[in-house]
C-alpha positions in Angstrom: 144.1 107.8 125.0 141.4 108.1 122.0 137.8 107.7 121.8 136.0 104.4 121.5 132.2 103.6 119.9 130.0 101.7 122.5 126.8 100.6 122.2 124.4 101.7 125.6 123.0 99.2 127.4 120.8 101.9 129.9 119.8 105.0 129.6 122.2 107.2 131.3 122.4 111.3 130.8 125.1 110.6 127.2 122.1 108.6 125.8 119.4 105.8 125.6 119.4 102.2 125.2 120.6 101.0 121.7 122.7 104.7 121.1 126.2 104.3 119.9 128.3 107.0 120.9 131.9 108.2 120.9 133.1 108.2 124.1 136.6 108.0 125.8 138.3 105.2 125.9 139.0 105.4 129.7 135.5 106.2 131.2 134.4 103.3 128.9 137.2 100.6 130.3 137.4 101.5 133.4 133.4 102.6 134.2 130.7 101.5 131.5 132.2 98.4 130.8 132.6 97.3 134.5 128.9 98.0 135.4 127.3 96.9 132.1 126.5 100.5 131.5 127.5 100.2 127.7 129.7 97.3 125.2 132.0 97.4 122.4 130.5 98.4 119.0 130.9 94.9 117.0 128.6 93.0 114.7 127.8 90.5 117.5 126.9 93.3 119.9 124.8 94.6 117.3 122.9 91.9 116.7 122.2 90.8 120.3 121.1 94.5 121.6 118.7 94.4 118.4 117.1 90.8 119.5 117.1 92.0 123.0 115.1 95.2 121.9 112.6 92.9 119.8 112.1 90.8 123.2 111.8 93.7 125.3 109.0 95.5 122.6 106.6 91.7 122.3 106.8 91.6 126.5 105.5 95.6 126.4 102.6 95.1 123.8 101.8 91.4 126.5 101.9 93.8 128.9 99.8 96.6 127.7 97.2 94.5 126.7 97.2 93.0 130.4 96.7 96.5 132.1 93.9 97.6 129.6 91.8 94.3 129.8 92.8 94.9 134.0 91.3 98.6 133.6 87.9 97.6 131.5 87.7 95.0 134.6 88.2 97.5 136.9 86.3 100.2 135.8 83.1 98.6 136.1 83.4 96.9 140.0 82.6 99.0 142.8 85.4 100.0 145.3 83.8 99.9 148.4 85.8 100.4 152.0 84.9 100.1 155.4 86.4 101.8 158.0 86.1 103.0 161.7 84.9 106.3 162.4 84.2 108.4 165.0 80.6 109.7 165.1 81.2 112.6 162.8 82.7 110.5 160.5 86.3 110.6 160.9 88.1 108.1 160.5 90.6 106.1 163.3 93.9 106.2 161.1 93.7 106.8 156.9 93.3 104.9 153.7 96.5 104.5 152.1 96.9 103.1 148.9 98.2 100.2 150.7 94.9 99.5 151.7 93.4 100.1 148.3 95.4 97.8 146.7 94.8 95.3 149.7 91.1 96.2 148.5 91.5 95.5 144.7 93.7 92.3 145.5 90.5 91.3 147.5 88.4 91.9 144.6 90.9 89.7 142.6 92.7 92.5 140.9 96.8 91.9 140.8 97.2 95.9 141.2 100.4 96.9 143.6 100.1 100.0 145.8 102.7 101.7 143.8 100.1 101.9 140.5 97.9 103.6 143.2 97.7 107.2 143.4 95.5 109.0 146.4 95.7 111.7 149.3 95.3 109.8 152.5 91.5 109.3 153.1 90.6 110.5 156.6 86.9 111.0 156.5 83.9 108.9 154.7 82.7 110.0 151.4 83.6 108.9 147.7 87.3 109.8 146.6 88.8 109.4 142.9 91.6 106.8 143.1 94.0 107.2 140.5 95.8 103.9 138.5 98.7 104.4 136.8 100.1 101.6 135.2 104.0 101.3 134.3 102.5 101.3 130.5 100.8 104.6 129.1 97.5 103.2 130.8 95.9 105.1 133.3 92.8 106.1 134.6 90.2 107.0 137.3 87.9 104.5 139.3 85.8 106.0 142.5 86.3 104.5 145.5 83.8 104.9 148.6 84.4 105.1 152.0 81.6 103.9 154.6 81.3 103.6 158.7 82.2 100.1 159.5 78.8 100.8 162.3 76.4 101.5 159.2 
């Protein structure tokens, strides 16, 4: 068997979306066809792939504008959490990013605890919280933790 030009569909470790390569015809029948990995090289393929790519680009630039007007927003509100403590201040349990997104949500942020990067939060105090959006956006708010008894 020879070699056949596809067109990937995913970036796998041979290449990125869009790439056409020369690969053999077997692992192209018989695996990147099968799972959608990669198609044929042909005109039609072509041209969908490059409509696809200008669909995918316009939702990324909706997108990015989302998360930076959602960071100005969030920049400026105060992240405040209560929690209950022990007398020295400890806390019963941790804040999780769970709970900071719970906290944001609240606040009427649409922010999933996955964007949300912090060390579980044992003790009161202000603590950076760290957003990082699927899109190049990311950046620092503070958050504060307080004794639910103050």
């Amino acid at each position: 068997m020879g070699n056949i030009d596809i067109i990937l569909l995913k970036d796998i470790n041979i290449g990125g979306i869009g790439d056409v390569i020369k690969v053999k015809t077997g692992y192209a029948v018989n695996f990147l066809f099968p799972q959608k990995i990669a198609l044929p090289v042909s005109l039609k393929n072509i041209k969908n792939l490059n409509h696809q790519k200008k669909l995918i680009n316009r939702q990324k630039i909706i997108m990015q504008a989302k998360y930076e007007k959602l960071a100005q927003e969030m920049t400026k509100s105060d992240l405040v959490i209560s929690a209950r403590t022990t007398e020295k201040g400890k806390l019963f349990g941790s804040i999780t990013s769970k709970d900071v997104a719970q906290l944001l949500e609240k606040k009427g942020f649409d922010v999933s605890s996955r964007y949300v990067s912090i060390e579980a939060i044992k003790t009161i105090g202000v603590y950076p919280i760290k957003i990082n959006f699927p899109t190049s956006i990311n950046f620092s708010c503070k958050l504060t933790v307080i004794s639910e008894d103050i």
